[in-house]
C-alpha positions, 0 to 999 in steps of 0.5 A, a space after each residue: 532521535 534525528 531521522 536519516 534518509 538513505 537514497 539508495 540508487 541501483 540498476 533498474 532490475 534490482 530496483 524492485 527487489 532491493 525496494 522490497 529488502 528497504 520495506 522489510 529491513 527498516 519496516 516503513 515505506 519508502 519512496 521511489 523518485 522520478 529518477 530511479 532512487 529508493 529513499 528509505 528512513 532510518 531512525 539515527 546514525 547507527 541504524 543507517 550505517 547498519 543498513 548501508 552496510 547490509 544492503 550492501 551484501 545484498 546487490 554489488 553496484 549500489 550506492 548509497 547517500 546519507 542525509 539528515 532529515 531536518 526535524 519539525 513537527 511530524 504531528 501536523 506536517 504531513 497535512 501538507 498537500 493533502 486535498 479532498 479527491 473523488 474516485 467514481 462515487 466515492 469521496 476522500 477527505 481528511 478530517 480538517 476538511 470533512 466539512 466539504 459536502 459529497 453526493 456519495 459516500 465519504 472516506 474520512 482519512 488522516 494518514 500520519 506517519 502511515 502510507 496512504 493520503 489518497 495523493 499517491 498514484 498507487 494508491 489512487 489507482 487501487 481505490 479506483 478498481 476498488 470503486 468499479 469492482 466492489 459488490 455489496 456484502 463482500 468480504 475483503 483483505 488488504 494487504 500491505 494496508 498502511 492508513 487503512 484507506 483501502 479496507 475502509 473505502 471498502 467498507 464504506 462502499 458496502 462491503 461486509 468486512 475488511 481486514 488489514 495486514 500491516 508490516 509496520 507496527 506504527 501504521 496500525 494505531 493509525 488505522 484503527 484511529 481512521 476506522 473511528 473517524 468513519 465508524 466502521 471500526 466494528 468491520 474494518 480491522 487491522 493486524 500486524 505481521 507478514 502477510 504471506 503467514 496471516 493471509 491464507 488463514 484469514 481466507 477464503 474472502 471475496 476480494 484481495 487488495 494488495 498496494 505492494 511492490 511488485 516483487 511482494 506482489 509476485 512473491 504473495 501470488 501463491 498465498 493471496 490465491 489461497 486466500 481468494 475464493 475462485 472466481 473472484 477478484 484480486 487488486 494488485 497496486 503499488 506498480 510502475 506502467 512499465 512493471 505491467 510487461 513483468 506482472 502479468 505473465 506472473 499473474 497468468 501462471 500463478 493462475 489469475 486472469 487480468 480483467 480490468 487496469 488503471 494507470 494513475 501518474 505513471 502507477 499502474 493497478 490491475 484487477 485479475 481473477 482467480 480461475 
């Protein structure tokens, strides 16, 4: 099957919530460039032109280009670029440099087709709060969990247990096998489905990760409070620093107070607590 990449350009306020109609629609991340364009990926020619042609009902002033994604091997390239980062105490490796010595504890994480290396700014920004704001025995969810970095720093950090939400069915195969490579995988697990149905159910827990766009972060508030005992912290991630002016009077009515930030590349998180 030959892989189609759609960039898809639109004006800069619907950027985010036609980003978030992309994650639904073809239930894989996408990417966001320097300039604006959302890049999403299709699985042929037909299921591009089905995309092109719905996203099209959706936002008037669009435009969408169709490019052929050269095939290669997909087992191993996406190790390209992926190095051994340290965040606070924590250390994050993938498995073919595992071998490198830490003073801290270690997050061994091989991300294959699943979001979430470490070499991203959102997700470096949330493993961040997550190193300063984690308490010991916490129980945790991660929404929107990809590889599962977030719920294994966070078990390797000391939390009790963690629990990953996953839209994308490919993504938690991936996860599981990382939850092995770090043996937590008795602490660390994984669902897929929509997070605004599984997230209340799982509750009340100690702390919510959320590395998601900011119109699913916005759209979760009301569900990831009913998840989150009072008086405890949430993460919200996967946000552009100008997004920051947007998020946070959302975050005040939804009943949360921002209490600490970090800004990684132009990628912003934010810890706020519920009140």
């Amino acid at each position: 099957m030959s892989w189609i990449a759609l960039e898809v350009s639109v004006a800069p306020d619907e950027r985010a919530s036609v980003g978030a109609w992309l994650v639904e629609r073809t239930g894989h991340a996408i990417e966001e460039r320097d300039d604006g364009t959302l890049v999403a990926f299709a699985g042929g020619v037909d299921s591009a032109t089905d995309i092109d042609r719905d996203i099209r009902g959706i936002t008037d002033d669009v435009t969408v280009i169709h490019r052929v994604v050269p095939e290669e091997d997909w087992s191993t390239s996406w190790r390209s670029g992926i190095v051994v980062r340290q965040f606070g105490n924590l250390t994050l490796a993938p498995s073919w440099l595992a071998h490198e010595e830490s003073a801290g504890p270690r997050v061994i994480i091989d991300p294959e087709s699943a979001f979430g290396s470490g070499e991203h700014g959102s997700t470096r920004a949330a493993l961040a709060l997550l190193e300063r704001h984690l308490r010991p025995g916490q129980r945790v969810l991660d929404l929107g969990s990809g590889s599962g970095i977030l719920s294994i720093a966070a078990v390797v950090l000391g939390a009790r247990d963690a629990t990953g939400i996953e839209v994308d069915e490919e993504s938690v195969p991936v996860a599981e096998r990382n939850a092995e490579r770090n043996g937590v995988e008795g602490r660390a697990k994984f669902l897929q489905g929509d997070a605004a149905n599984l997230a209340p159910l799982l509750g009340p827990v100690d702390l919510v990760l959320s590395n998601i766009l900011r119109v699913v972060n916005v759209a979760l508030l009301p569900e990831i409070r009913a998840s989150l005992k009072p008086g405890h912290l949430a993460i919200f991630s996967g946000m552009e620093g100008p997004e920051a002016d947007q998020f946070i009077p959302e975050l005040l009515r939804a009943g949360f107070e921002p209490v600490d930030e970090v800004t990684d590349a132009g990628w912003w998180a934010v810890a706020a607590r519920r009140v």
